[in-house]
C-alpha positions as CSV (number, residue, x, y, z in Angstrom):
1,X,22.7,-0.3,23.6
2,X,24.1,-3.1,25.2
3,X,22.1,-5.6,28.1
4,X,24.9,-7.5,30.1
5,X,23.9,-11.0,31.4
6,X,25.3,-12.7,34.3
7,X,25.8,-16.5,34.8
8,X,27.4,-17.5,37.4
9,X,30.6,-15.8,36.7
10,X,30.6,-15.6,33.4
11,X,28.9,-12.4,31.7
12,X,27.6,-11.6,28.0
13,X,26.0,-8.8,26.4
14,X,23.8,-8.5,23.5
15,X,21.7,-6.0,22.2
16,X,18.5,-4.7,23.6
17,X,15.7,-5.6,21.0
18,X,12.8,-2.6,20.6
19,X,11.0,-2.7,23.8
20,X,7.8,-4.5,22.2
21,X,9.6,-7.4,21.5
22,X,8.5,-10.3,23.6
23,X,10.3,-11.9,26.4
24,X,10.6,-15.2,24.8
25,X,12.9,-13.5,22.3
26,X,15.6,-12.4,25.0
27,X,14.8,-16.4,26.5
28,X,15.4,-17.4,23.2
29,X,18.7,-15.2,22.7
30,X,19.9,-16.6,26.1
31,X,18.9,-20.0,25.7
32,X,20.9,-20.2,22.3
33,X,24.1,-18.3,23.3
34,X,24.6,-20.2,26.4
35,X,23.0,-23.8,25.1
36,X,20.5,-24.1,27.7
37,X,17.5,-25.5,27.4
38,X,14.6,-22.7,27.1
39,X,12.6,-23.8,30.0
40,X,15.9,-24.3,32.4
41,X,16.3,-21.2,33.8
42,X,14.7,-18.0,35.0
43,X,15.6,-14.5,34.0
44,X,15.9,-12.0,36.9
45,X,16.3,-8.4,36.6
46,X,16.1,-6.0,39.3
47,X,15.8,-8.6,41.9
48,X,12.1,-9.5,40.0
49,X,12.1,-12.8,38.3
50,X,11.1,-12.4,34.3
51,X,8.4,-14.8,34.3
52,X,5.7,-13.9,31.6
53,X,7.5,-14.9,28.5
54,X,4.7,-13.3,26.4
55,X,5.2,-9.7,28.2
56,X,6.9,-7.4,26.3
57,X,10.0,-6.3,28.0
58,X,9.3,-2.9,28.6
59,X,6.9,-4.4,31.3
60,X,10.4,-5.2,33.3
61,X,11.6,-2.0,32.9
62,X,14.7,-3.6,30.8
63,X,17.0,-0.5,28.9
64,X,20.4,0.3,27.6
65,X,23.0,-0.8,30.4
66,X,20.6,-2.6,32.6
67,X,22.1,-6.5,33.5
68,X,19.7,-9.8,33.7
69,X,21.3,-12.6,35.7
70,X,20.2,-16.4,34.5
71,X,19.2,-18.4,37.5
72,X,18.9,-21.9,37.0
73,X,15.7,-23.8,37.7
74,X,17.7,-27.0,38.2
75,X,21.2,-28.4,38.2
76,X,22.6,-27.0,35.6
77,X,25.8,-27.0,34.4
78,X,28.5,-24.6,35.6
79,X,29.0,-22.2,32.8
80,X,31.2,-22.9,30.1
81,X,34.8,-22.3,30.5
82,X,36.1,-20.2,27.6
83,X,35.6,-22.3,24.7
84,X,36.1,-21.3,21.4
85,X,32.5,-22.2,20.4
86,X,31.2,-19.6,22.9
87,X,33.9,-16.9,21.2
88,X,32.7,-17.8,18.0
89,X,29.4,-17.1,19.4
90,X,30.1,-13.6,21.1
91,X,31.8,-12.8,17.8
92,X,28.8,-13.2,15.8
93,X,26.7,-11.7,18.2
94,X,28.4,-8.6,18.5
95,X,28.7,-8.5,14.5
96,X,24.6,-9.2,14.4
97,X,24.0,-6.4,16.7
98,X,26.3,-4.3,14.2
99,X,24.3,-5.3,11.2
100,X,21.2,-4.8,12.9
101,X,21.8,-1.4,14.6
102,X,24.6,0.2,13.5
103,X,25.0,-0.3,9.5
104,X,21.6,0.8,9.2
105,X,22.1,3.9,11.3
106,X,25.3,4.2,9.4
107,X,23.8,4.5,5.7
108,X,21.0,6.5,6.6
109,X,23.4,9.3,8.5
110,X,24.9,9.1,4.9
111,X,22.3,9.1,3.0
112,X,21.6,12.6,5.3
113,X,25.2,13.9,4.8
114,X,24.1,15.5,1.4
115,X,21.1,16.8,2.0
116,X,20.9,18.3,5.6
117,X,23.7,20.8,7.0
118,X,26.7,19.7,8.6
119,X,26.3,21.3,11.9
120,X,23.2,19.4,12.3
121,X,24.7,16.1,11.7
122,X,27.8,16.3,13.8
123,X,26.1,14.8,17.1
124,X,24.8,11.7,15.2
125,X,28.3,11.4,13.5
126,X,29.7,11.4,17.1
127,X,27.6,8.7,18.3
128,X,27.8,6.3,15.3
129,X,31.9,6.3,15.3
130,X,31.1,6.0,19.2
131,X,29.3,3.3,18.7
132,X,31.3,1.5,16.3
133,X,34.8,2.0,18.3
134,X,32.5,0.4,21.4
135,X,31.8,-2.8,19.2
136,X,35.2,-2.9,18.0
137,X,36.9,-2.5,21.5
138,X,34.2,-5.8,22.5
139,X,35.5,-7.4,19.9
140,X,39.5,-6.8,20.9
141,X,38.5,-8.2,24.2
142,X,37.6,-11.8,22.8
143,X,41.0,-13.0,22.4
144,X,40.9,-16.8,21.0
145,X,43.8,-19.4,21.9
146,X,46.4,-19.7,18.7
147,X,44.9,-22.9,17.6
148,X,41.4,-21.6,18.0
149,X,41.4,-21.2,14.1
150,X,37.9,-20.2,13.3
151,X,37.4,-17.9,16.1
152,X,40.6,-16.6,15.3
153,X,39.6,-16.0,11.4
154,X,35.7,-15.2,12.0
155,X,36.7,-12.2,14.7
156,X,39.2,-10.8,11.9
157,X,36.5,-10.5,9.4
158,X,34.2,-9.4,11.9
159,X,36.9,-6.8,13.2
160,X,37.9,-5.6,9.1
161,X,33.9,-5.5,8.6
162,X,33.2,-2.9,11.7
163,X,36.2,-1.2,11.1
164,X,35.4,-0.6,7.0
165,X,31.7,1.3,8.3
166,X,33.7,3.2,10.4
167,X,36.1,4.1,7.7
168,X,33.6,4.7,5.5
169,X,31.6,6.5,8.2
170,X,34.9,9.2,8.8
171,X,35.7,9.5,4.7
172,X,32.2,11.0,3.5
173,X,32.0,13.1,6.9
174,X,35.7,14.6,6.1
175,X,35.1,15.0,2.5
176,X,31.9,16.4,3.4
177,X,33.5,19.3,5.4
């Protein structure tokens, strides 16, 4: 499930990591997507600064659907205008959240397919073409100038890659039936 992150006017989301996972991960995450330094801002959620970078972030309370807001410590610079470096970099980050999450869930619910009953597996089918079309519908919504070729080229593989699992997801569940 997707975190959204607000800076300034500009918003991202990436994937929430397991809630063990340190909050010098998500800094890292940030820091990298926006090309901040590490130490330049702070990360507030529910009006509570994110302060102890070596707190898991289950200690702030972070799930599915919450949003962090970046707040800078110092003059920063205004946030990017769209550039085709950061759609390159939303592209890949909603294909690594993909890869991470949803390709595994993917071959494990068809792994399941032939060896548990149908009815059992229809929810979990549900959510991972859910899931999928979500990622896919992020992805249409990055829509890089004509001469932006590489964003232009890496979201069409990413876009033929999500849509393929999904594909392949709604073939073995229909021949399955």
């Amino acid at each position: 499930m997707p975190v959204t992150v607000w800076w300034g006017r500009d918003r991202f989301e990436f994937e929430l990591p397991a809630p063990e996972t340190l909050l010098s991960a998500v800094r890292h995450s940030v820091a990298v997507y926006t090309q901040l330094p590490y130490a330049a801002f702070q990360i507030v959620h529910d009006g509570a600064v994110m302060a102890d970078d070596n707190a898991p972030i289950s200690a702030y309370h972070l799930r599915p659907n919450s949003s962090i807001a970046i707040v800078a410590n110092a003059d920063l610079p205004a946030p990017p205008k769209n550039t085709e470096h950061a759609q390159i970099a939303s592209i890949h980050a909603e294909l690594a959240a993909a890869r991470d999450h949803l390709f595994p869930a993917q071959h494990a619910f068809l792994r399941d397919l032939s060896l548990a009953p149908k009815s059992a597996l229809a929810k979990e089918h549900s959510r991972i073409g859910e899931l999928l079309l979500q990622a896919l519908l992020r992805l249409d919504a990055i829509v890089p100038e004509p001469d932006w070729l590489i964003a232009r080229a890496d979201r069409k593989a990413a876009v033929k890659e999500l849509q393929a699992c999904l594909d392949q997801l709604d073939n073995e569940w229909a021949a399955a039936q």
